[in-house]
PLY file of the C-alpha trace (Angstrom):
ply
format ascii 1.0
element vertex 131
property float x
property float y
property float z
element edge 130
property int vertex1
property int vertex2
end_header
3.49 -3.97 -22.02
0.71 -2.31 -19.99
-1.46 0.32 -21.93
-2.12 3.64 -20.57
-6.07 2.55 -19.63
-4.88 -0.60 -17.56
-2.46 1.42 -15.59
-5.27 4.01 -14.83
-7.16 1.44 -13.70
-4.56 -0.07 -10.95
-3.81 3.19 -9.89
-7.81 4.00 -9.16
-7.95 0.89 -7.20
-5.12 1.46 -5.20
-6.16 4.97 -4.79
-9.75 3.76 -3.98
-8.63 1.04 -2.17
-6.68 3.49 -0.06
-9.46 6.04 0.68
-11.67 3.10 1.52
-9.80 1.58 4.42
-8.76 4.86 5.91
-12.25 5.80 6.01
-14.26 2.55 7.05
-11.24 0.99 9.26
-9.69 3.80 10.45
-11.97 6.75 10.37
-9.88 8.96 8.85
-9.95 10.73 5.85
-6.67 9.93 3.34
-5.32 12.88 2.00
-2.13 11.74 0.24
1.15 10.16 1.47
2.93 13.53 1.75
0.03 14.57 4.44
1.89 11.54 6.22
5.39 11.70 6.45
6.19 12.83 9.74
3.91 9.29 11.11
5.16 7.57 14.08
3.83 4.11 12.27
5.65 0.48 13.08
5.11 -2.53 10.82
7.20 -5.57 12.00
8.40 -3.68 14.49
10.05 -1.41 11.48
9.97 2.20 11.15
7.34 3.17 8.54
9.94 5.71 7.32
13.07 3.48 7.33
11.14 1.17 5.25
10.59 4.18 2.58
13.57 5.02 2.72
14.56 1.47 1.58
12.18 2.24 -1.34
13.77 5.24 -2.17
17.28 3.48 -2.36
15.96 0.12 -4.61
15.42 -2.21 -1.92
11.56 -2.74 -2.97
11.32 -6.54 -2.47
13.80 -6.44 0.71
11.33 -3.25 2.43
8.14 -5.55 1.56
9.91 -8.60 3.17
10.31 -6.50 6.26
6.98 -5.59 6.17
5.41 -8.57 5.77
7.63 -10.65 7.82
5.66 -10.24 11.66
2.81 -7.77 10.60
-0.33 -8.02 12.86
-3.28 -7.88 10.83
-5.16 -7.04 13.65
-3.40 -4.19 14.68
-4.78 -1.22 12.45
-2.29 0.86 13.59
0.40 -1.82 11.70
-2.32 -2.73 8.94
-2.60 1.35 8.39
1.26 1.39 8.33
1.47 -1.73 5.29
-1.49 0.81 3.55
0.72 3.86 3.92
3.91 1.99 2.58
1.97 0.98 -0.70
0.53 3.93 -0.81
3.72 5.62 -0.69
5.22 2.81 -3.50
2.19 3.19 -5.69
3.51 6.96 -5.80
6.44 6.03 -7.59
6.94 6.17 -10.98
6.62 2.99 -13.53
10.38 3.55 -14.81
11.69 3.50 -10.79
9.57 0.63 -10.00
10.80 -1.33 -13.35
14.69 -0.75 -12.87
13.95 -2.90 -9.22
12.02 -5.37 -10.10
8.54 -4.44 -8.89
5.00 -2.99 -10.96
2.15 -1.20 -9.66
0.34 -4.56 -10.43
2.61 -6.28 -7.90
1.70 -3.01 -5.59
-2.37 -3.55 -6.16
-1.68 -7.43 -5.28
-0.31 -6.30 -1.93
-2.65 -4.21 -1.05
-5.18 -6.19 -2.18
-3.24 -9.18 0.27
-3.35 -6.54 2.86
-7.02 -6.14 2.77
-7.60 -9.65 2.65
-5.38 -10.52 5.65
-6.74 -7.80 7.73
-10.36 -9.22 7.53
-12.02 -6.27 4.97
-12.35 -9.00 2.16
-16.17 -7.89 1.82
-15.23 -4.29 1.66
-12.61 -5.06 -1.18
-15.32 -7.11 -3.05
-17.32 -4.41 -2.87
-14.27 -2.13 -4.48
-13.88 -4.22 -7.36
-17.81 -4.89 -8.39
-17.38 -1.04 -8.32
-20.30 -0.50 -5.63
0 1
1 2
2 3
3 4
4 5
5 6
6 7
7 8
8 9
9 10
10 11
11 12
12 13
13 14
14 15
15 16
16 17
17 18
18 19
19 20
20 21
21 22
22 23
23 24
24 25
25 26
26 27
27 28
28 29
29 30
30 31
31 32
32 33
33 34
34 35
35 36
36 37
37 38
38 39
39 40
40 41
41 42
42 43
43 44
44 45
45 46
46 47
47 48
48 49
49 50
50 51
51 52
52 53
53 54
54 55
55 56
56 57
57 58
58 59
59 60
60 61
61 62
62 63
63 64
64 65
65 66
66 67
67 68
68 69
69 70
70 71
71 72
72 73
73 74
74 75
75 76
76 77
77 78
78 79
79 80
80 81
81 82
82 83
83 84
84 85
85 86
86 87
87 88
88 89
89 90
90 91
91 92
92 93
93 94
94 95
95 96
96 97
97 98
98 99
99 100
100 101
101 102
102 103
103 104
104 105
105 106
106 107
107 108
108 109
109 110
110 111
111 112
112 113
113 114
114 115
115 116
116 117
117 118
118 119
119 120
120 121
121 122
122 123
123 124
124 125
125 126
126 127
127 128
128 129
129 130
């Protein structure tokens, strides 16, 4: 069972996580997902909103498979497309994410994968010392 102060702390990571790499990487400022919806973002040569809408319907595992399956972690346009989709997952609620087999731990590791992957690892260290 996750207490109530753990799960406010994944979701300020994620949420800090997110502001961070839109800022630094990107230079842009992150807003929410919403602000985002009408994107023209590709990951794996997927359809940033096809791949939502496979979160929407339960396919949570399948949509990250996708995902992850050709990303270029040096394309920021792709790496800001894998931020937007956990961004947009993170966004759902506990219950949702239960009933298909996923956690907004699960969602943090990802992003914190994505991060990694993408060549920021000093910027995430940085994130979780809390600097």
């Amino acid at each position: 069972m996750i207490y109530s102060d753990e799960k406010d702390y994944v979701m300020r990571m994620i949420k800090e996580m997110a502001r961070v790499i839109f800022s630094l990487a990107f230079d842009k400022t992150y807003v929410s997902v919403e602000m985002e919806k009408a994107n023209k973002y590709r990951v794996s040569g997927k359809a940033l909103n096809d791949l939502w809408e496979m979160i929407d319907a339960g396919q949570i595992n399948e949509a990250e498979n996708l995902l992850l399956e050709k990303i270029d972690y040096a394309d920021k346009e792709e790496v800001m497309g894998a931020a937007l989709f956990y961004l947009y997952l993170s966004e759902k609620e506990d219950s949702f994410l239960e009933a298909h087999q996923y956690s907004k731990e699960e969602v943090l590791f990802g992003f914190k994968q994505l991060f990694e992957r993408s060549g920021y690892q000093e910027i995430l260290s940085l994130i979780e010392s809390g600097i």
